[in-house]
C-alpha positions, 0 to 999 in steps of 0.5 A: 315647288310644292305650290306648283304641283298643287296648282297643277293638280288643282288645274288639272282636276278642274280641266278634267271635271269641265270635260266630264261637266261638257261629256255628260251635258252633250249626253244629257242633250241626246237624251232629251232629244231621244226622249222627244223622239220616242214621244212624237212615235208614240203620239203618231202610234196613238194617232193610228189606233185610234182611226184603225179602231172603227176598222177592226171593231168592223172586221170583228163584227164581220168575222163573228157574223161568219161564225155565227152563220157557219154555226147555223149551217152546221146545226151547233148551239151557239151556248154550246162551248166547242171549245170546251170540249162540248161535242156538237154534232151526235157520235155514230152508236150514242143512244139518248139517255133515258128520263 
């Protein structure tokens, strides 16, 4: 009767391992597939950057040709950084420092 139990066992355990073995290789395939997805995304995503570059390239030049312009209109020094704190324009009761 012990034969028995072990061959139960054996047989068991190797059922269970051929269920884990065909779970993990259906996993495995899902995950290949997901992977081959994710590629042909990110092919496509490239793809569309690279034609939308020239466009935005485009819009940028557009965009710096209207700063440069409003700061002609304004009377700003383009070397002086707004930004930064630079005040462009003289404040009412400034007085020129003397040389």
């Amino acid at each position: 009767m012990a034969a028995e139990s072990v061959s139960f066992r054996i047989t068991r355990n190797t059922e269970d391992l051929a269920q884990t073995t065909h779970a993990l290789s259906q996993r495995v395939v899902k995950l290949e597939q997901r992977v081959q997805e994710l590629e042909m995304q990110l092919r496509q995503w490239s793809a569309k950057q690279i034609d939308q570059q020239p466009e935005q390239l485009d819009s940028l030049e557009n965009v710096e040709r209207l700063l440069h312009d409003c700061r002609c209109l304004l009377g700003i020094d383009e070397t002086t950084p707004v930004a930064m704190g630079g005040d462009p324009s003289p404040v009412e009761g400034d007085q020129p420092l003397a040389a």
